[in-house]
ROTOR-355030 format. One record per residue (C-alpha): residue number from 1; x, y, z. Coordinates in pm, 1 decimal. Layout:
<tortors>
<pos NUM | x X | y Y | z Z>
...
</tortors>
This chain:
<tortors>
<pos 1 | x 2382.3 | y -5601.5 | z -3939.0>
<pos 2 | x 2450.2 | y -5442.3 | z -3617.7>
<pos 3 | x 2233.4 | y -5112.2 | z -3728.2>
<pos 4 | x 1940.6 | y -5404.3 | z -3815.0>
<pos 5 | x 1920.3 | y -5545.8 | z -3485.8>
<pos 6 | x 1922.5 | y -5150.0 | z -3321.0>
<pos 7 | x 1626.4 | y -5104.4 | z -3493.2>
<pos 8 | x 1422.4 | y -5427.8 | z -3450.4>
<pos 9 | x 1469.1 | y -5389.9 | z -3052.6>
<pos 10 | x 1364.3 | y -5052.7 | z -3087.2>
<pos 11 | x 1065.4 | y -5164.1 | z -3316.4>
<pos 12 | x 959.0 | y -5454.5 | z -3057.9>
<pos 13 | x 963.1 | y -5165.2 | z -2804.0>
<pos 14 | x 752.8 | y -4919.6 | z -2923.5>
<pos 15 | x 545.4 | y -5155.5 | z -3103.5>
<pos 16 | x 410.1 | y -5330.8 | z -2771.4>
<pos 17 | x 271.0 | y -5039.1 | z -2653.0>
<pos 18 | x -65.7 | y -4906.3 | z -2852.6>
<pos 19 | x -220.7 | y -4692.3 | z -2607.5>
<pos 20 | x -202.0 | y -4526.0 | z -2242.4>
<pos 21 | x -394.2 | y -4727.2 | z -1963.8>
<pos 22 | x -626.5 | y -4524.5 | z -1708.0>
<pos 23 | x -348.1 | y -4492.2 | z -1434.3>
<pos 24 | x -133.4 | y -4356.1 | z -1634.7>
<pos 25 | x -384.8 | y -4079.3 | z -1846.1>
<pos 26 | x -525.0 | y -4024.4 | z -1399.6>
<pos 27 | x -134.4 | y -3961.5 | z -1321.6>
<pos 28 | x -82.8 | y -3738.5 | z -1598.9>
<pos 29 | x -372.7 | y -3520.3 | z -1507.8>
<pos 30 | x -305.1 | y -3514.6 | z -1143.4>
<pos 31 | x 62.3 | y -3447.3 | z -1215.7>
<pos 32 | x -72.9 | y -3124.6 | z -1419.9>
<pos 33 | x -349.7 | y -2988.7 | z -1149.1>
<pos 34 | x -54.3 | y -2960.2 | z -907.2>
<pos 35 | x 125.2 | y -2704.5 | z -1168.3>
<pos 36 | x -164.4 | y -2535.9 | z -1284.9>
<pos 37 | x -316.0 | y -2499.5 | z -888.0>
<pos 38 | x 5.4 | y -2378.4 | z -786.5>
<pos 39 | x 82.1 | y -2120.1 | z -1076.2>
<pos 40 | x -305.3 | y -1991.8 | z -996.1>
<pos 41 | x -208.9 | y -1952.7 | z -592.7>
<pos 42 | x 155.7 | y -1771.6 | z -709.5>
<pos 43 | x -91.6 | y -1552.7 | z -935.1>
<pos 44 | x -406.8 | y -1487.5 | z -686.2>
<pos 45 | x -115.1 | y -1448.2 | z -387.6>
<pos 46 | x 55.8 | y -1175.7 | z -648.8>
<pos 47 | x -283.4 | y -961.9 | z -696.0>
<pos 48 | x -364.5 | y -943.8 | z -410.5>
<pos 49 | x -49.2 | y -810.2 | z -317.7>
<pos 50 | x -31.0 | y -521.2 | z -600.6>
<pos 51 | x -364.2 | y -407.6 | z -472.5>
<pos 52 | x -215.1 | y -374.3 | z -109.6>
<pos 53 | x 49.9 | y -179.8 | z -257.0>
<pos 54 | x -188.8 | y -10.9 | z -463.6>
<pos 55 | x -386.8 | y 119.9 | z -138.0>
<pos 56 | x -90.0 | y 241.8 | z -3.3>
<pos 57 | x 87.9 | y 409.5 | z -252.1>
<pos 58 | x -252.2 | y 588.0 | z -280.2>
<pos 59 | x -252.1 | y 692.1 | z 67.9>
<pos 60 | x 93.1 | y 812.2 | z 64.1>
<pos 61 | x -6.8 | y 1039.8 | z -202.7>
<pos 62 | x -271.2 | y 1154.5 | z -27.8>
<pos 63 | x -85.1 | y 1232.2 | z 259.9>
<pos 64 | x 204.4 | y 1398.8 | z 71.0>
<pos 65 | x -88.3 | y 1652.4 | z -99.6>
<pos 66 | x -181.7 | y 1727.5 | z 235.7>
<pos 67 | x 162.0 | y 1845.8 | z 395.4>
<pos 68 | x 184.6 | y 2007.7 | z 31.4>
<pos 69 | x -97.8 | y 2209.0 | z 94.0>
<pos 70 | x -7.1 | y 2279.9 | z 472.0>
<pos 71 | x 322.8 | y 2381.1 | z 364.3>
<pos 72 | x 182.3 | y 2601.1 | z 118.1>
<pos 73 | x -61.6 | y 2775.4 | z 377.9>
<pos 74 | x 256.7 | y 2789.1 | z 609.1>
<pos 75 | x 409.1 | y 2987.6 | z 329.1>
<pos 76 | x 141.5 | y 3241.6 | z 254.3>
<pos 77 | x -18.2 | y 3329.5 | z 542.9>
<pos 78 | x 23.5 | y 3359.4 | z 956.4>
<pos 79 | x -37.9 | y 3079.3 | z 1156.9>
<pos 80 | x -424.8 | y 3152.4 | z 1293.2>
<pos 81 | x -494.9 | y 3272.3 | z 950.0>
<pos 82 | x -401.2 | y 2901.1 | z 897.1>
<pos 83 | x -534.3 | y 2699.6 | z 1088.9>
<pos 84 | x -890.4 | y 2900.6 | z 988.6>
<pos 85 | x -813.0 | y 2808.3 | z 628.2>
<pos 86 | x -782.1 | y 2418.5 | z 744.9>
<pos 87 | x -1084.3 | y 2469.8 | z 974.7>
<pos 88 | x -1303.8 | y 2595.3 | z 600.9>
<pos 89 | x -1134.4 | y 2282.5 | z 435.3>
<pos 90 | x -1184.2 | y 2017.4 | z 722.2>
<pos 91 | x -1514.8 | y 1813.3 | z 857.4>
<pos 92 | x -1433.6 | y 1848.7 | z 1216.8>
<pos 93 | x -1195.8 | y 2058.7 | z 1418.8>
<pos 94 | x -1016.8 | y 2015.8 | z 1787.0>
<pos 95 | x -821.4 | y 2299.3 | z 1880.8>
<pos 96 | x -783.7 | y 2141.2 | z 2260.1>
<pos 97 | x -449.8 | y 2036.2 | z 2421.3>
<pos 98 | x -236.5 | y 2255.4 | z 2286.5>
<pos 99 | x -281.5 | y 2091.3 | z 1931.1>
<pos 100 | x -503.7 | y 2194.8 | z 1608.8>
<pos 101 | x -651.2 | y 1839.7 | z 1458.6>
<pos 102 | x -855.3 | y 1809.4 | z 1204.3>
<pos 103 | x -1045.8 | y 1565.8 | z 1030.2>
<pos 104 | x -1154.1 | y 1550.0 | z 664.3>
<pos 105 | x -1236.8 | y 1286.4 | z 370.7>
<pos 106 | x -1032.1 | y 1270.2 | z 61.7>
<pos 107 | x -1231.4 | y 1034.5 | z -175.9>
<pos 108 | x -1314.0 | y 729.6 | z 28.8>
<pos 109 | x -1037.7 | y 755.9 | z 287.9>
<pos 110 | x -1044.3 | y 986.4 | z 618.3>
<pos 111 | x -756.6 | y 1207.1 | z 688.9>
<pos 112 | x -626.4 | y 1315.4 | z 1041.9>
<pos 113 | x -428.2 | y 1572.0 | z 1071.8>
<pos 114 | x -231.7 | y 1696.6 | z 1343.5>
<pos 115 | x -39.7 | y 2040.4 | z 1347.4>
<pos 116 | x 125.0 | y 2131.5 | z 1706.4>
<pos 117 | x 472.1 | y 2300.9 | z 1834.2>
<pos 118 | x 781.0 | y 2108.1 | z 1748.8>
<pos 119 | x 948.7 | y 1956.0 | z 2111.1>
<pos 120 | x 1229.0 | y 1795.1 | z 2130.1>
<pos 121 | x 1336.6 | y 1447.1 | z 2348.7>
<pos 122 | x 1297.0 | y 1633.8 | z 2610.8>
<pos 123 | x 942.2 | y 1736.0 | z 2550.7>
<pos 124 | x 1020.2 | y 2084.7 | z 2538.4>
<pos 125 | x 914.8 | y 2378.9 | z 2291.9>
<pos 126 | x 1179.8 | y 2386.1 | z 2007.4>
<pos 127 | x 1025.2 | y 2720.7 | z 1862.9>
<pos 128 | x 741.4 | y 2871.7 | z 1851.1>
<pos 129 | x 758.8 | y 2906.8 | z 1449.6>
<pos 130 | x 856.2 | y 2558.3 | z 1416.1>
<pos 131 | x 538.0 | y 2330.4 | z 1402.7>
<pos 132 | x 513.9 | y 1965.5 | z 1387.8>
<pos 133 | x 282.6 | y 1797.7 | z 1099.3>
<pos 134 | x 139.9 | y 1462.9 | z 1122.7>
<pos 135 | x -146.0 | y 1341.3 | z 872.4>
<pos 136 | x -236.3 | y 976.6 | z 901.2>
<pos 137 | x -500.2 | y 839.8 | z 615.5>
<pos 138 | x -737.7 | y 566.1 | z 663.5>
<pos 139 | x -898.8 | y 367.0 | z 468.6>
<pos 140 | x -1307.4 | y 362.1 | z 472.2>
<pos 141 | x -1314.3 | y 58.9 | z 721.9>
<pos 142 | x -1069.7 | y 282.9 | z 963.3>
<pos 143 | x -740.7 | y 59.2 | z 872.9>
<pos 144 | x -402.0 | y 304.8 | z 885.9>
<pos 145 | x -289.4 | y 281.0 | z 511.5>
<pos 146 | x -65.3 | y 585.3 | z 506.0>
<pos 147 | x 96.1 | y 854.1 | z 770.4>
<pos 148 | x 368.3 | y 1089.7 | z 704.5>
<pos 149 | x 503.4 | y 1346.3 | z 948.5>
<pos 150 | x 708.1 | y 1675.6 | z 883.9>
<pos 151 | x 834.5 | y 1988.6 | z 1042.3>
<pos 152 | x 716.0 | y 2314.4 | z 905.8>
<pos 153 | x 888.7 | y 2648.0 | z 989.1>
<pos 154 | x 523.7 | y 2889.6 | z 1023.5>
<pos 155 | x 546.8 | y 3246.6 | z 1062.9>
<pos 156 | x 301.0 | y 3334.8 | z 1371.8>
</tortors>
């Protein structure tokens, strides 16, 4: 008897209600564009990050294959002999200050590069074999996106 009267309160329930009203179908759907706007913001936000990393981690690798390739110049030949090699390879050249910079384009980007005698804090001349390397990379609207900095050791 008892499982009877479970059922026919259950029945009376259910049986009331034969469809949704407007306010309730409007709630529903405003209730699901709030999740579905902000999963697509969490998503758009998330791109565009991966293509800032992207940009960098490409500049960084262009920056490394530079010092690479200064490093191997510093390995095979004399300094001047050098420098002339980076001058061939380079769009511009200014060899004033006491400083060899040079500027080239690596697909879209624009490469500075700075070679000049390592100093210390105290602004003095460490050696005159020991050079300082700096290549910053920008990207074509002249935003930094990549720098990297070593020391080479460069026979004179």
């Amino acid at each position: 008897m008892r499982k009877l009267y479970h059922f026919r309160i259950k029945k009376s329930i259910i049986g009331e209600e034969k469809a949704m009203t407007l306010v309730e179908v409007l709630a529903s759907i405003l209730l699901l564009s709030i999740i579905i706007v902000t999963f697509l913001t969490f998503f758009i936000q998330s791109r565009k990050t991966v293509d800032v990393s992207n940009e960098i981690s490409d500049a960084t690798y262009i920056a490394q294959t530079e010092i690479e390739n200064i490093y191997h110049i510093s390995e095979t030949v004399p300094f001047l002999d050098g420098v002339d090699q980076l001058k061939t390879e380079s769009n511009s050249y200014d060899g004033s200050s006491g400083q060899h910079k040079f500027t080239k384009t690596v697909e879209t980007n624009k490469v500075k590069i700075s070679i000049a005698a390592a100093k210390d804090e105290a602004d003095q001349v460490i050696s005159d074999k020991l050079k300082s390397v700096l290549v910053l990379v920008y990207d074509p609207s002249g935003k930094l996106k990549g720098q990297m900095e070593t020391k080479i050791l460069w026979e004179e």
